[in-house]
PDB file of the backbone (N, CA, C, O) and the ligand in Angstrom, with CONECT records:
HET     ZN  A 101       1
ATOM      1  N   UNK A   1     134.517  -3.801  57.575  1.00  0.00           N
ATOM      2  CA  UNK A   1     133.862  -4.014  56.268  1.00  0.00           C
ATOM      3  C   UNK A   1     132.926  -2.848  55.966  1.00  0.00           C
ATOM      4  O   UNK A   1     132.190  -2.406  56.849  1.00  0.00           O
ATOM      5  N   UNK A   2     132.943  -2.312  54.655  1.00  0.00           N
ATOM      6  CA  UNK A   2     132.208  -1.597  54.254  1.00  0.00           C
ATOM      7  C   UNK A   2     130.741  -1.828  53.915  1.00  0.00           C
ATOM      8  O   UNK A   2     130.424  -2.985  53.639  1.00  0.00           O
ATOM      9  N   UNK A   3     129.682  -0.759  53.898  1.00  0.00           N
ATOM     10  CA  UNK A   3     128.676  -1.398  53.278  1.00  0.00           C
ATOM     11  C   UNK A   3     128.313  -1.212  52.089  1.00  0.00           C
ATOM     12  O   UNK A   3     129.310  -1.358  51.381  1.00  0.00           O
ATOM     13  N   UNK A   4     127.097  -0.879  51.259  1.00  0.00           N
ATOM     14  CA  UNK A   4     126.819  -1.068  49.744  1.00  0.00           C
ATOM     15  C   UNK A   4     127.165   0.992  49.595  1.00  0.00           C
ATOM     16  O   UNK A   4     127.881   1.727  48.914  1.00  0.00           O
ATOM     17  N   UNK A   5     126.190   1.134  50.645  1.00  0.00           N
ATOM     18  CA  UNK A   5     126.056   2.473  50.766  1.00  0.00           C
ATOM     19  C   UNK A   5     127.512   3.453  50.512  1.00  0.00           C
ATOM     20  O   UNK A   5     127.768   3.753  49.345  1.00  0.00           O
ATOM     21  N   UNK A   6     128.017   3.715  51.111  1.00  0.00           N
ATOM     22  CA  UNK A   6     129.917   3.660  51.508  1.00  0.00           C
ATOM     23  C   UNK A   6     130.144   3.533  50.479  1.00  0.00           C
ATOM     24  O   UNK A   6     130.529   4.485  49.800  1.00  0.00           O
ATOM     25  N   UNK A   7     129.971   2.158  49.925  1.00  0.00           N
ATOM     26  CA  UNK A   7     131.224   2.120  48.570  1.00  0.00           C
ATOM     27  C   UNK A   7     130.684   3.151  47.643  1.00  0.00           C
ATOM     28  O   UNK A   7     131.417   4.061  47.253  1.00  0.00           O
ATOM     29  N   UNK A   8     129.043   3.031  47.150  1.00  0.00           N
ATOM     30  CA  UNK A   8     128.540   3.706  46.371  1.00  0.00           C
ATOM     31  C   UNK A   8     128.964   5.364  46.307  1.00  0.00           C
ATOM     32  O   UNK A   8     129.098   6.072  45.309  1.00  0.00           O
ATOM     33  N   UNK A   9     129.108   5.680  47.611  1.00  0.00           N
ATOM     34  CA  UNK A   9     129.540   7.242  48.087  1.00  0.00           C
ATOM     35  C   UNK A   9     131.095   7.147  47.709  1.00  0.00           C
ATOM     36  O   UNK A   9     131.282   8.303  47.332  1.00  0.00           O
ATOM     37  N   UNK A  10     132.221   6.550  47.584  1.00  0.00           N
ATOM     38  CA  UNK A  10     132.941   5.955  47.654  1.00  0.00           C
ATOM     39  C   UNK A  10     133.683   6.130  46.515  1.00  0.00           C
ATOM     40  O   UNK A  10     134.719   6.739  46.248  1.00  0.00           O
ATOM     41  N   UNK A  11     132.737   5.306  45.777  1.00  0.00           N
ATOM     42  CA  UNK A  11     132.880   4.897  44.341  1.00  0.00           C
ATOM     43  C   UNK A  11     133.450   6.063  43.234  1.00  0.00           C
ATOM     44  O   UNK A  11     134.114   5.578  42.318  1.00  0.00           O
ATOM     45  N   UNK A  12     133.301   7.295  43.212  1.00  0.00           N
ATOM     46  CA  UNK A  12     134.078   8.060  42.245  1.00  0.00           C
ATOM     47  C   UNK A  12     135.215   8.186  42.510  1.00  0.00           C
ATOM     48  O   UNK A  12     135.996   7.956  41.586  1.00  0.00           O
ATOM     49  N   UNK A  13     135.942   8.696  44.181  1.00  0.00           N
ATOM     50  CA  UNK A  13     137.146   8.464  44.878  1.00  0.00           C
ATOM     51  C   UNK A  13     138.087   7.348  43.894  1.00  0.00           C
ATOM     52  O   UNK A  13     139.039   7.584  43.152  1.00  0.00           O
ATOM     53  N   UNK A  14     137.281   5.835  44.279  1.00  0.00           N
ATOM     54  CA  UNK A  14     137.790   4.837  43.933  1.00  0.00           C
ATOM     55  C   UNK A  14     138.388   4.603  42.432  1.00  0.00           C
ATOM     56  O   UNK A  14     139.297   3.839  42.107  1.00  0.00           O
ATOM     57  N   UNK A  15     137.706   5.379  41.705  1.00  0.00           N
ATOM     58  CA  UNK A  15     137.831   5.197  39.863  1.00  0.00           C
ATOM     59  C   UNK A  15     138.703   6.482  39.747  1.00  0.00           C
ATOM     60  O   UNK A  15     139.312   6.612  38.685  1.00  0.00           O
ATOM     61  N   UNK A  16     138.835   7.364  40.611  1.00  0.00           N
ATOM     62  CA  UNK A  16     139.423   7.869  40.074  1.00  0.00           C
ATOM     63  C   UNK A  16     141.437   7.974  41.069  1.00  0.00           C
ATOM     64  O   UNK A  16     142.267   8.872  40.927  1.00  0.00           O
ATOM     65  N   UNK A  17     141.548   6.739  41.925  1.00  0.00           N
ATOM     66  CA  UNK A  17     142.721   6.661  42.831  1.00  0.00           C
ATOM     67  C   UNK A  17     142.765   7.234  43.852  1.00  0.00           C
ATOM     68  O   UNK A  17     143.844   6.996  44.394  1.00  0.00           O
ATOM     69  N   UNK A  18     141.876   8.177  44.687  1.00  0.00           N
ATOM     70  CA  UNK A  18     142.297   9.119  45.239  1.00  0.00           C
ATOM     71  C   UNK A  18     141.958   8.658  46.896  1.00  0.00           C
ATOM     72  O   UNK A  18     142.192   9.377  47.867  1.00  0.00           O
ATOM     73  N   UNK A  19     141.395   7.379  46.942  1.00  0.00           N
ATOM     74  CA  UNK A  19     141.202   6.991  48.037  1.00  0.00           C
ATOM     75  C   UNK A  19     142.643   6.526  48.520  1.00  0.00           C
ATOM     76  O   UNK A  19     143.516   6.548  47.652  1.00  0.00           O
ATOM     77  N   UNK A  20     143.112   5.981  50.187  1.00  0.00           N
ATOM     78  CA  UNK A  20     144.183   5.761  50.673  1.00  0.00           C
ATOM     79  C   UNK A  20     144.046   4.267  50.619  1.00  0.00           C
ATOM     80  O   UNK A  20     143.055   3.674  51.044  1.00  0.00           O
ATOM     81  N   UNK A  21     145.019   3.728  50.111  1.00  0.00           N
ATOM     82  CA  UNK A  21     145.298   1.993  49.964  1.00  0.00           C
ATOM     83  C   UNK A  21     144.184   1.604  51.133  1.00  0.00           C
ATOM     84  O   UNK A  21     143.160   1.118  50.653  1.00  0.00           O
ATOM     85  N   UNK A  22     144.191   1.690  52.132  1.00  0.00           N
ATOM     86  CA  UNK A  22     143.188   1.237  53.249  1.00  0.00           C
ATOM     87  C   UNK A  22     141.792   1.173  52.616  1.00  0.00           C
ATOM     88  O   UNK A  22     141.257   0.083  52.415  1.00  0.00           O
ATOM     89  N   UNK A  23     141.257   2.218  52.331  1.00  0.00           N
ATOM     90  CA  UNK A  23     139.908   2.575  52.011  1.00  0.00           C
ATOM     91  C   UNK A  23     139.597   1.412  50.805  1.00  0.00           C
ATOM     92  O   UNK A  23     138.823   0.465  50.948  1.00  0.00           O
ATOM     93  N   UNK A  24     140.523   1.768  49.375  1.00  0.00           N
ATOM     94  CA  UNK A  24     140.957   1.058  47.776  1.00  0.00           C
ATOM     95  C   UNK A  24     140.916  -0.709  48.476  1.00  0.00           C
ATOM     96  O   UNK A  24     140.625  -1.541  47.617  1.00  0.00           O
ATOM     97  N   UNK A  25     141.132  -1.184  49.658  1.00  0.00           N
ATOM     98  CA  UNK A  25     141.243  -2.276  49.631  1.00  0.00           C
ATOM     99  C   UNK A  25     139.762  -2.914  50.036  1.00  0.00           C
ATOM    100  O   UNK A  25     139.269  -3.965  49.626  1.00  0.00           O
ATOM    101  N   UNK A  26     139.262  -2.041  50.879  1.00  0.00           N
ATOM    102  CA  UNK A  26     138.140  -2.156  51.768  1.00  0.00           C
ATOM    103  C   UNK A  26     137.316  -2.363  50.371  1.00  0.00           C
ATOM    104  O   UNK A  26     136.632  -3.369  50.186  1.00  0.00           O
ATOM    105  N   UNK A  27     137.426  -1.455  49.532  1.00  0.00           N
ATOM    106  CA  UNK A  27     135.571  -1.680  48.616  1.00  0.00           C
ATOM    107  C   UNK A  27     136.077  -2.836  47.198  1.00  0.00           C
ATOM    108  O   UNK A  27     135.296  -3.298  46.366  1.00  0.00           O
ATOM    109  N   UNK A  28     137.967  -3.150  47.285  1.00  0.00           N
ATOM    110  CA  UNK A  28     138.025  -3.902  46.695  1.00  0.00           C
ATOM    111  C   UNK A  28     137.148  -5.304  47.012  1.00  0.00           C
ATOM    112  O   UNK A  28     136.160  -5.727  46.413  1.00  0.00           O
ATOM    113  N   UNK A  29     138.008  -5.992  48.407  1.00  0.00           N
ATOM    114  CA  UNK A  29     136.953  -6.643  49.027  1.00  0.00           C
ATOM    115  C   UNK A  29     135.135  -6.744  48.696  1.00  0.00           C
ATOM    116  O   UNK A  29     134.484  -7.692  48.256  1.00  0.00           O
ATOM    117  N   UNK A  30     134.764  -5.574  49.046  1.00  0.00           N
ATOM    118  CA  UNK A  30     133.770  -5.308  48.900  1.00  0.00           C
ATOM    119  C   UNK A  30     132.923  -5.757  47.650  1.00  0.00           C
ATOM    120  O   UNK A  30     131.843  -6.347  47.636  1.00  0.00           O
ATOM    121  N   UNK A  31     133.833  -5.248  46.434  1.00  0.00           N
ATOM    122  CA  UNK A  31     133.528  -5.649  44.982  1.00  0.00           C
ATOM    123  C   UNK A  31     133.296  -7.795  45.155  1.00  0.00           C
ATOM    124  O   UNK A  31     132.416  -8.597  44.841  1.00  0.00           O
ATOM    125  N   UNK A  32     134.438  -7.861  45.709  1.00  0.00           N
ATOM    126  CA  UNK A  32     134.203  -9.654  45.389  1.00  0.00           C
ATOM    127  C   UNK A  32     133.874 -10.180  46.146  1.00  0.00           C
ATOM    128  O   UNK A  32     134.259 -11.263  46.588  1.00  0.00           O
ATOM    129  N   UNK A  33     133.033  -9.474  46.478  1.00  0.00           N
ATOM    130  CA  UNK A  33     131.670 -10.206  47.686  1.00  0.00           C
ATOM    131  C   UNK A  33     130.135  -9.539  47.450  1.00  0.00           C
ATOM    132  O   UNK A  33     129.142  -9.728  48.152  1.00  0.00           O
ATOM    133  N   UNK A  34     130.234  -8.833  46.436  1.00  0.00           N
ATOM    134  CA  UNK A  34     129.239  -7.901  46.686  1.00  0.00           C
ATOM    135  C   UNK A  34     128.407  -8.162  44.890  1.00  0.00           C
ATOM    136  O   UNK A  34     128.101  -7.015  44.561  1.00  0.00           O
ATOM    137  N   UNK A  35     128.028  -9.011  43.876  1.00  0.00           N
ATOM    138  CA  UNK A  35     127.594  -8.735  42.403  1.00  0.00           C
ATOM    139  C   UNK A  35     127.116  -7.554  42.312  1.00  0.00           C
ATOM    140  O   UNK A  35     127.438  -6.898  41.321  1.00  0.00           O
ATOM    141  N   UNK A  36     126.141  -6.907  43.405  1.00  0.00           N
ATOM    142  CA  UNK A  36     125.376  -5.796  42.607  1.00  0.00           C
ATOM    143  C   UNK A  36     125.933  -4.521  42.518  1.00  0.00           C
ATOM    144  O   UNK A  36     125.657  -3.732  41.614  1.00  0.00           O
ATOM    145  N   UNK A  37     126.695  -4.299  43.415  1.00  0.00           N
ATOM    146  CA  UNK A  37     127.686  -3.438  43.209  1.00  0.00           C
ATOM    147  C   UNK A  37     129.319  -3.104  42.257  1.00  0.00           C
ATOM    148  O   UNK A  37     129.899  -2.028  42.109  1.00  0.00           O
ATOM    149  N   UNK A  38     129.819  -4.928  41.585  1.00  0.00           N
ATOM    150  CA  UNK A  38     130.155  -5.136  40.832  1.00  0.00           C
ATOM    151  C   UNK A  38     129.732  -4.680  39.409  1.00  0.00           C
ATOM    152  O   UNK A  38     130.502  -4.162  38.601  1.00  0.00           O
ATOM    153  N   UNK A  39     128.345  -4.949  39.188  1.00  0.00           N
ATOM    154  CA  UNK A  39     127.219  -4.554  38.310  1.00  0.00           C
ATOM    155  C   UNK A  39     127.307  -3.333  38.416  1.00  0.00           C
ATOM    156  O   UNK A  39     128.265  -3.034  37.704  1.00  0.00           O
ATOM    157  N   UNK A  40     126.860  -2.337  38.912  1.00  0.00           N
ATOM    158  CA  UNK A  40     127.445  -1.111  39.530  1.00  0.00           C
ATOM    159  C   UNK A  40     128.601  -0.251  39.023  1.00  0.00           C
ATOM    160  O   UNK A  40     128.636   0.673  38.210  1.00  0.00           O
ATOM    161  N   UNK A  41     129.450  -0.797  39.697  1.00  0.00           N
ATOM    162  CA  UNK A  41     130.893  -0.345  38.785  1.00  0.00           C
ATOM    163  C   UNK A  41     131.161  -0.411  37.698  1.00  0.00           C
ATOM    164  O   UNK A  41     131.729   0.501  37.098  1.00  0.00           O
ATOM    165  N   UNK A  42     130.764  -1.676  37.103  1.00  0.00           N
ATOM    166  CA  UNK A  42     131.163  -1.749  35.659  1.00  0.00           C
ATOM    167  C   UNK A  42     130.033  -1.045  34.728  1.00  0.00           C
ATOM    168  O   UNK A  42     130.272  -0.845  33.537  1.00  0.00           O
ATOM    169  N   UNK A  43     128.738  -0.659  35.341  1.00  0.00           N
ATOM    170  CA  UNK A  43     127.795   0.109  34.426  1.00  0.00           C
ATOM    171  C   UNK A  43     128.443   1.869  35.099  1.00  0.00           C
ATOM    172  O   UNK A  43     128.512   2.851  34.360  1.00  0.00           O
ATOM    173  N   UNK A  44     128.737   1.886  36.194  1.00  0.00           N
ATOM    174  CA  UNK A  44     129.408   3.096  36.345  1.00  0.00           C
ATOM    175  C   UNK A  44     130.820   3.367  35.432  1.00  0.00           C
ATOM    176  O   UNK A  44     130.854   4.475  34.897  1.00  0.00           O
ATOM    177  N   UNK A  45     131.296   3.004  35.336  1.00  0.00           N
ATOM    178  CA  UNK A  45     132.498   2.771  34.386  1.00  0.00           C
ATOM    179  C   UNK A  45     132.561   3.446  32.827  1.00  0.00           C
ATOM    180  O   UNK A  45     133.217   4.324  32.268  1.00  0.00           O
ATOM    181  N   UNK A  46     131.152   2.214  32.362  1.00  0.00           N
ATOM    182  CA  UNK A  46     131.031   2.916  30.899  1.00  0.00           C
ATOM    183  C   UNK A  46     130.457   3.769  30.864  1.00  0.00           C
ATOM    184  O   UNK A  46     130.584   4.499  29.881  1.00  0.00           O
ATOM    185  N   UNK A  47     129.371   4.185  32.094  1.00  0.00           N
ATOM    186  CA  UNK A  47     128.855   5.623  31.948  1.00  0.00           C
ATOM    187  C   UNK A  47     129.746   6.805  32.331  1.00  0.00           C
ATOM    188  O   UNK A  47     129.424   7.940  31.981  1.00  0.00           O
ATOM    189  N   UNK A  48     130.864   6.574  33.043  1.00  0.00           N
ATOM    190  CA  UNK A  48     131.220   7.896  33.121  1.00  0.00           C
ATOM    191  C   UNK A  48     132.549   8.007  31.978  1.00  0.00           C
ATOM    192  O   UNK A  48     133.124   9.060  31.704  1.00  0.00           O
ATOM    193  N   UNK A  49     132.905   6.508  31.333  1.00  0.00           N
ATOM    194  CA  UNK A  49     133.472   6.663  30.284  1.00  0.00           C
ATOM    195  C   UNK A  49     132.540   7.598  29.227  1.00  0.00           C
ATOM    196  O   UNK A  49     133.080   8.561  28.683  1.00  0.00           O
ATOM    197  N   UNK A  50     131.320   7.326  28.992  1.00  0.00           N
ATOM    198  CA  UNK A  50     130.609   7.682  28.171  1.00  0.00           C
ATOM    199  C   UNK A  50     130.661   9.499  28.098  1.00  0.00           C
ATOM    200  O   UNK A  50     130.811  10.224  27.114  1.00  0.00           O
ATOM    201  N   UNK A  51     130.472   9.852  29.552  1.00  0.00           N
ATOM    202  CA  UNK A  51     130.143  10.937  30.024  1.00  0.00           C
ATOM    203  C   UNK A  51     132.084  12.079  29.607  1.00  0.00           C
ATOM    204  O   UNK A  51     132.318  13.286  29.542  1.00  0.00           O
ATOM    205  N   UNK A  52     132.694  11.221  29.493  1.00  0.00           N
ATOM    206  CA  UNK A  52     134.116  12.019  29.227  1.00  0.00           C
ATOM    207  C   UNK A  52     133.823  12.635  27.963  1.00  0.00           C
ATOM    208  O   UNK A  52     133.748  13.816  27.626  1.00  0.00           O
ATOM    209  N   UNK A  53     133.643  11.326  27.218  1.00  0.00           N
ATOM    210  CA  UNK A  53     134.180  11.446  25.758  1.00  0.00           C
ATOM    211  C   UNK A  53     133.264  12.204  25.151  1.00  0.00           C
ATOM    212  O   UNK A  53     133.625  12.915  24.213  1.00  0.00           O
ATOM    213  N   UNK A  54     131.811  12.192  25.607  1.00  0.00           N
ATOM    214  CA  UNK A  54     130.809  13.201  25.126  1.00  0.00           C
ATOM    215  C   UNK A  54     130.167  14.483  25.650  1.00  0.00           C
ATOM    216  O   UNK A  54     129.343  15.169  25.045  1.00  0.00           O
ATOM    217  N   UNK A  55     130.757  14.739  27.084  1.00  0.00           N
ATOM    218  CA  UNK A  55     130.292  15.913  27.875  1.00  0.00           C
ATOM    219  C   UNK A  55     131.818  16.454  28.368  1.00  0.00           C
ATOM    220  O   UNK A  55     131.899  17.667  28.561  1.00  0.00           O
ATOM    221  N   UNK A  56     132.926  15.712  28.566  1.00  0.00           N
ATOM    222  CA  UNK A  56     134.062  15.620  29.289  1.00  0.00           C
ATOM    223  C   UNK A  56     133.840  16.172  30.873  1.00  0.00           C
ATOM    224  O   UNK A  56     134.558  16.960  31.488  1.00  0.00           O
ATOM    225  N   UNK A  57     132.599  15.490  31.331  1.00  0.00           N
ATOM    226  CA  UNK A  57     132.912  15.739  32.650  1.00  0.00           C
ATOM    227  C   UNK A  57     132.586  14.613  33.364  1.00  0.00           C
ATOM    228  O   UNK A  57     133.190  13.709  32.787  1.00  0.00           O
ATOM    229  N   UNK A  58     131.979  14.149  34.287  1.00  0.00           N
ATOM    230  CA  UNK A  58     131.905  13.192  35.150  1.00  0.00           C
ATOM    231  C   UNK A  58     130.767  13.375  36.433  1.00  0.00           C
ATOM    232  O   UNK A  58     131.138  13.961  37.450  1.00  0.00           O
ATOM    233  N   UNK A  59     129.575  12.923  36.346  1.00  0.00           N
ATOM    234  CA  UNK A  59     128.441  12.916  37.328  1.00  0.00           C
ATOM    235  C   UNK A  59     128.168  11.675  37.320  1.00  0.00           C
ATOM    236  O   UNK A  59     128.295  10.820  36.444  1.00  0.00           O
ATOM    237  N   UNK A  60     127.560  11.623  38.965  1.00  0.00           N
ATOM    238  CA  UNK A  60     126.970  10.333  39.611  1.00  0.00           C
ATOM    239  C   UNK A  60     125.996  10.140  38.592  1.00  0.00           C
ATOM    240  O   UNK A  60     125.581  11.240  38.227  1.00  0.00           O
ATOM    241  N   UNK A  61     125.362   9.027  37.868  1.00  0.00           N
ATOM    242  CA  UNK A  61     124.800   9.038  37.473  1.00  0.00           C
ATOM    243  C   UNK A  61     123.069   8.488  38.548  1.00  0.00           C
ATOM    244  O   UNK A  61     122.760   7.323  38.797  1.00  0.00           O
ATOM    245  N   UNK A  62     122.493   9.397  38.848  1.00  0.00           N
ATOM    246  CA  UNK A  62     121.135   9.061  39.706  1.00  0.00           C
ATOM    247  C   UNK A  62     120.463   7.888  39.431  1.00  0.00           C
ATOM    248  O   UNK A  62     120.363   7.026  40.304  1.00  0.00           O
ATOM    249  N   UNK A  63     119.864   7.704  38.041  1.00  0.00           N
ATOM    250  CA  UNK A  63     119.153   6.966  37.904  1.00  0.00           C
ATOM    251  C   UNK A  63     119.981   5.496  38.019  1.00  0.00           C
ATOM    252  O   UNK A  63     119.132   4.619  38.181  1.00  0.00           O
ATOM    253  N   UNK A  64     120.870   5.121  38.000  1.00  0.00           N
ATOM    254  CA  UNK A  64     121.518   3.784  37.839  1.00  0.00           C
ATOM    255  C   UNK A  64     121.845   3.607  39.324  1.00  0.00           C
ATOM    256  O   UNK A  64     121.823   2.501  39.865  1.00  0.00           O
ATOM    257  N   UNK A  65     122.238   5.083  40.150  1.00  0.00           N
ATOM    258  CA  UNK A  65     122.287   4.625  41.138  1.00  0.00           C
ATOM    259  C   UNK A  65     121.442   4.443  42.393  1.00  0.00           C
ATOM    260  O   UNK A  65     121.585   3.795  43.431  1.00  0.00           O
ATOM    261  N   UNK A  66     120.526   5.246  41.916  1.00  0.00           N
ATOM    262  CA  UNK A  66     118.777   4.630  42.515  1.00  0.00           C
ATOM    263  C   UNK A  66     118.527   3.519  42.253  1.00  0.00           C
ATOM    264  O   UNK A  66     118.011   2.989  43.237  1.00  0.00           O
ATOM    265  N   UNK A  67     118.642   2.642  41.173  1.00  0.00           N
ATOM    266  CA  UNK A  67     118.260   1.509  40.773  1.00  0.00           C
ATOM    267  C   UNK A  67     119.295   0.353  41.327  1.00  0.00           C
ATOM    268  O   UNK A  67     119.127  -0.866  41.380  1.00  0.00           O
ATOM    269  N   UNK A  68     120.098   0.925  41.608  1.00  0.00           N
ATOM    270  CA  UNK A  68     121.002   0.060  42.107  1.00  0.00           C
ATOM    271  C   UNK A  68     120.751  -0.366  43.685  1.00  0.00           C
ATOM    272  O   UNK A  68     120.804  -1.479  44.207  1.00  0.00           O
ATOM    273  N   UNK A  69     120.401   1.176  44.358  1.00  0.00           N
ATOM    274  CA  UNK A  69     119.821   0.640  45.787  1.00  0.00           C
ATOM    275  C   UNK A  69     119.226  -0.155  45.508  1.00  0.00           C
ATOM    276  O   UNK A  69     119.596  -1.317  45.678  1.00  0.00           O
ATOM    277  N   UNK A  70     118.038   0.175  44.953  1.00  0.00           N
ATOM    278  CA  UNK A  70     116.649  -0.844  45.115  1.00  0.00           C
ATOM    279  C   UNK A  70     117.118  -2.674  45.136  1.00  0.00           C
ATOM    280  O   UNK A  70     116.903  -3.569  45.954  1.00  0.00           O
ATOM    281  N   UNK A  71     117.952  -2.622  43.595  1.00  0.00           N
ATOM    282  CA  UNK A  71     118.501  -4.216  43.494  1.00  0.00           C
ATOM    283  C   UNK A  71     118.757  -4.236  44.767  1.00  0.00           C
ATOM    284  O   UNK A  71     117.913  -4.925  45.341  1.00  0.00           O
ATOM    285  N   UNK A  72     119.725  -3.691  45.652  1.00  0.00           N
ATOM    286  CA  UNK A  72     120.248  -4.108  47.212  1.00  0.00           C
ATOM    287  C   UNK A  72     119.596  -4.629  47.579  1.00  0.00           C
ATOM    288  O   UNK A  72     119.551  -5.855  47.684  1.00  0.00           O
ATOM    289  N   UNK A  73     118.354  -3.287  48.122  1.00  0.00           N
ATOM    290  CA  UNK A  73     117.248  -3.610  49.059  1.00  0.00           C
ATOM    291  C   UNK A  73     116.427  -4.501  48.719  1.00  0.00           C
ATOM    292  O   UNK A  73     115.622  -4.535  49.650  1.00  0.00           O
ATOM    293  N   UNK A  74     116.148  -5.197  48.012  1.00  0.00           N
ATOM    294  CA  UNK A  74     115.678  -6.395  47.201  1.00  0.00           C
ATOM    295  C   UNK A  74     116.184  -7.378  47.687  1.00  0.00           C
ATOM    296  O   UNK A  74     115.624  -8.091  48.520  1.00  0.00           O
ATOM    297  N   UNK A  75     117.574  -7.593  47.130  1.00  0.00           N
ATOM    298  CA  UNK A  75     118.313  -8.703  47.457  1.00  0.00           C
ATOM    299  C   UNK A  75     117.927  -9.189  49.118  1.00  0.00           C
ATOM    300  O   UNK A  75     117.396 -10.268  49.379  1.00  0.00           O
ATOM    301  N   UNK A  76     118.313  -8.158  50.148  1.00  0.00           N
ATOM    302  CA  UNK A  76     118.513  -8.038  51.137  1.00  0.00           C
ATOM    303  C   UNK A  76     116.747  -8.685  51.430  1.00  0.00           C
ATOM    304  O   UNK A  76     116.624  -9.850  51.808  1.00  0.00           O
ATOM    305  N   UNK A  77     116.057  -8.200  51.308  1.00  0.00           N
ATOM    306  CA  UNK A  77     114.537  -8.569  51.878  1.00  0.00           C
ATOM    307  C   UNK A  77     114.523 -10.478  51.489  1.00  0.00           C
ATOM    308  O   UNK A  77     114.170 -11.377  52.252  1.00  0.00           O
ATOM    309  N   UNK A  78     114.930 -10.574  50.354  1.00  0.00           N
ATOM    310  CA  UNK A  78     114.833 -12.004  49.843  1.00  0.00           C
ATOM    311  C   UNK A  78     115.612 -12.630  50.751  1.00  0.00           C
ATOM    312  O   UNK A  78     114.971 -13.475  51.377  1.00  0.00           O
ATOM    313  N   UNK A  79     116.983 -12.526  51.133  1.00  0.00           N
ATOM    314  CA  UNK A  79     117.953 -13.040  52.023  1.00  0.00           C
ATOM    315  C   UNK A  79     117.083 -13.326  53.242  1.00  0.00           C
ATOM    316  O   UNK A  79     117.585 -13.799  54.261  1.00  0.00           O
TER     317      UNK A  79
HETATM  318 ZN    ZN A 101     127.712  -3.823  47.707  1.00  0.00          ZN2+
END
């Protein structure tokens, strides 16, 4: 099993196919066990949709994904 970290590193690979079915299954999993990283993807999604159609290129976006640790590490302390 993967962790939040991983997928996040992961995660452009993943959107864009280039990971090996093994890996693509691992953070699938991952996704339907995981909301905040679900949350994640799908705000990664329209941002780097966003980022095509108006820059045509494609960057991590930092701030969403700083904020996204934190939700983790949050979650995780409450747990
Ligand atoms: Zn996760």
């Amino acid at each position: 099993m993967i962790c939040c970290k991983e997928c996040l590193d992961l995660l452009y690979d993943y959107l864009e196919g280039e990971l090996d079915q093994e890996t693509t299954k691992s953070l699938d999993e991952h996704f339907e066990d995981c909301p905040p990283c679900i949350s994640f993807l799908n705000t990664y999604k329209s941002t780097t949709a966003l980022c095509r159609e108006t820059l045509n290129q494609v960057e991590i976006p930092e701030a969403i994904r700083d904020n996204l640790l934190k939700v983790i590490k949050e979650q995780k302390e409450n747990n």
